[in-house]
C-alpha positions in Angstrom: 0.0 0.0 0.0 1.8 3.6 -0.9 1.3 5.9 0.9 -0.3 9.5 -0.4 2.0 12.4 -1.4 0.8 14.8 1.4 1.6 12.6 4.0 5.2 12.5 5.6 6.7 11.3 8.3 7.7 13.6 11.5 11.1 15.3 11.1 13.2 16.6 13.5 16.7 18.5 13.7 19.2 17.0 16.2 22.1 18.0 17.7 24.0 14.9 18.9 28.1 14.3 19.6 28.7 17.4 18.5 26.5 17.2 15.0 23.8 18.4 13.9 21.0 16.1 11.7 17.8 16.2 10.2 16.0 13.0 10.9 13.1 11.3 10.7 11.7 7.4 11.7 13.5 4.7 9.6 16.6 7.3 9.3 20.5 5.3 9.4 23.2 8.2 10.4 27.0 7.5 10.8 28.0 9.9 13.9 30.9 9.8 16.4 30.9 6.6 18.6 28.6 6.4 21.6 31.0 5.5 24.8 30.6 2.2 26.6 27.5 1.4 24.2 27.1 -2.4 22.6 24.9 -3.0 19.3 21.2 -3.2 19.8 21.7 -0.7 22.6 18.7 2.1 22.8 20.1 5.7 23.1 17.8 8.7 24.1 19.0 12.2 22.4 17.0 14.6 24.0 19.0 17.6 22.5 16.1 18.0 19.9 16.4 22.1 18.2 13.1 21.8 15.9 10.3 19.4 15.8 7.8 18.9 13.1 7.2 20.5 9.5 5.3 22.5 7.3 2.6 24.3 9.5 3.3 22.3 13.0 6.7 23.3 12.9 8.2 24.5 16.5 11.4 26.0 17.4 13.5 25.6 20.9 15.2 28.7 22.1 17.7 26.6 21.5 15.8 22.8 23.0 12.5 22.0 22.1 10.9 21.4 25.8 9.7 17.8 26.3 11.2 16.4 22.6 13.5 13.2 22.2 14.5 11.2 19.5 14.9 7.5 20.2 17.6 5.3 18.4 18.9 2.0 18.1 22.9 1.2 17.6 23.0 -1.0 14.4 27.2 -0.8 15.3 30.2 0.8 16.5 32.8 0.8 13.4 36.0 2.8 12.4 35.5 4.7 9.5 37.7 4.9 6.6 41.5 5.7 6.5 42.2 9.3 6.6 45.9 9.8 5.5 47.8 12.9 6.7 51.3 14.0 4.6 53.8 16.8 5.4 56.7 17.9 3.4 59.0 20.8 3.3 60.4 21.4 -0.1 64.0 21.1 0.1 64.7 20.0 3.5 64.4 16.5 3.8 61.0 16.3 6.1 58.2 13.9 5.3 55.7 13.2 7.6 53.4 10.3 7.2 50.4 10.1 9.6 46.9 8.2 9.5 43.7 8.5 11.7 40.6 6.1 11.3 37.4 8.0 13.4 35.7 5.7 15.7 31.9 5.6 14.0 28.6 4.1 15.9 26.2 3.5 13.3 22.5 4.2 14.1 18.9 3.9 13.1 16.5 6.5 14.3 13.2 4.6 16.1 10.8 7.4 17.3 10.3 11.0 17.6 8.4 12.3 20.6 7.5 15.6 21.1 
């Protein structure tokens, strides 16, 4: 059964480890890992900025009183390889660095609010 064109699911804008996200139910986002969480863990993020859309739209000066977004870890990950090279023409000095961010990976359940 499709759904009708009018109809949309709640959204909300998030502010979470530091990032902010526009989200709704069903949503998978890669942010900064969660400390001391395990997959299928349930995390509350109650930092919630806006809530709704179109007409029902409210604002938080700067949280939204009473929202929370609730989501499920899928995983914790590293992300990709980033690769970090200096040089100074001329004077012998190469630098050869790498970083790999520590990632949870998570799937947003419910919007309240």
């Amino acid at each position: 059964m499709a759904l009708s064109g009018r109809f949309s699911p709640m959204k909300a804008i998030i502010k979470t480890q530091g990032r902010q996200f526009t989200v709704k139910e069903g949503d998978v986002l890669f942010v900064n890992r969660y400390q001391n969480t395990q997959s299928g863990d349930t995390v509350v993020i109650s930092d919630v900025l806006s809530i709704g859309e179109g007409e029902t739209i409210r604002f938080g000066s700067p949280l939204v009183e009473g929202a929370s977004v609730q989501a499920t870890i899928l995983e914790n990950k590293r992300g990709a390889k980033v690769r970090i090279f200096k040089k100074k023409r001329r004077k012998g000095y190469r630098n050869r660095r790498g970083h790999r961010q520590e990632l949870s990976v998570i799937k947003i359940d419910s919007i309240q609010g």
